[in-house]
N, C-alpha and C positions, 0 to 999 in steps of 0.2 A: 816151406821157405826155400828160396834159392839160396843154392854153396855162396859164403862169401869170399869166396875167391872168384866170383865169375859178376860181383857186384861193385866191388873195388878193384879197378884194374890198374894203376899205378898211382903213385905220388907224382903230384906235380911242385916240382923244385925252381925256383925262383928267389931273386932277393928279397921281394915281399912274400912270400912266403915264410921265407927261413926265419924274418922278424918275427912273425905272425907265430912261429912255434913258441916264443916266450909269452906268450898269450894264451897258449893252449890251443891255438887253432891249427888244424894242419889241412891242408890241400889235397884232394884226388881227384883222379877223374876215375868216374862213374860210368856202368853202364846207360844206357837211353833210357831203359826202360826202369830204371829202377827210383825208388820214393822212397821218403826223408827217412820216413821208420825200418826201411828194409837196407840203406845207406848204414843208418846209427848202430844197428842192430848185432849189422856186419862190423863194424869197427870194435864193438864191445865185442863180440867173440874172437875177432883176430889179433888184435893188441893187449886184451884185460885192460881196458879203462872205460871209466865213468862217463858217456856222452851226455853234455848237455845238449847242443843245441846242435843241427844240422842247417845250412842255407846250401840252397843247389842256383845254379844257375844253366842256362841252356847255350849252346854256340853254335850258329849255323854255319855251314862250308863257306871257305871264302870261294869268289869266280878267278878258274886260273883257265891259262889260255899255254896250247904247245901248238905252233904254228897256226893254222886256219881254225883248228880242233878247238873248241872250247867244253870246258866241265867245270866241274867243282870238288873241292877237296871234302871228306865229310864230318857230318856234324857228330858234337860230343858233349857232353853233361860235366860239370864240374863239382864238386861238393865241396864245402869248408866243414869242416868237423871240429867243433870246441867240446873239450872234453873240462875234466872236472881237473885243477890242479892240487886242491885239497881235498881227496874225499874221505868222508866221514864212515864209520860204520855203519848200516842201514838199523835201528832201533825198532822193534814191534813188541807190541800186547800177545803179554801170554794169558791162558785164564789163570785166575785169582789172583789179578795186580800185577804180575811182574812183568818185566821185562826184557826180551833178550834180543841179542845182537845177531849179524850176519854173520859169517865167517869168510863171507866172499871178501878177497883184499883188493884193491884195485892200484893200477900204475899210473903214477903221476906223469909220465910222455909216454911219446911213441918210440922208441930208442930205432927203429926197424925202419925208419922213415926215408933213410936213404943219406943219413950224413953222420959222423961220429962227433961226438961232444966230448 
């Protein structure tokens, strides 16, 4: 697996965004190369929380122009990440009937996200 520090390369901060944190969803941008379960993966190791769901989306360069010279600025992946805000302890089948629990706890935000609460 790739570090996830070279999969999640910043928050992206905005007023929908900052909404969207009382929802549980948070915003980054992503490497290009990276997918949904290597996105989620990386957030569950980096912050300790529960990923539910990952949506990515893709952004081509916009065309800028400096005098005659034309180019484009470049492209970059965004991820929304909705984590868990209640999560449960994970419950499994022992043999002979019982039943025991995780021990893994998990965080209800991202506190790291780039804004103080």
């Amino acid at each position: 697996m790739k570090n996830p520090h070279d999969i999640i390369l910043r928050p992206i901060i905005t007023e929908q965004s900052m909404e969207d944190t009382m929802l549980g969803k948070y915003t980054f941008a992503v490497a290009k190369g990276a997918t949904k379960t290597e996105i989620g993966k990386a957030c569950e190791l980096l912050f300790e929380v529960k990923v539910i769901r990952v949506n990515t989306m893709n952004f081509s360069g916009k065309k800028r122009r400096m005098g005659k010279t034309s180019g484009r600025t470049a492209s970059w992946k965004k991820a929304v990440v909705t984590i868990d805000l209640d999560p449960a302890a994970a419950e499994y089948a022992l043999p002979g009937g019982k039943k025991g629990t995780s021990p893994k706890r998990y965080k209800t935000e991202i506190a790291e996200f780039g804004f103080g609460q």
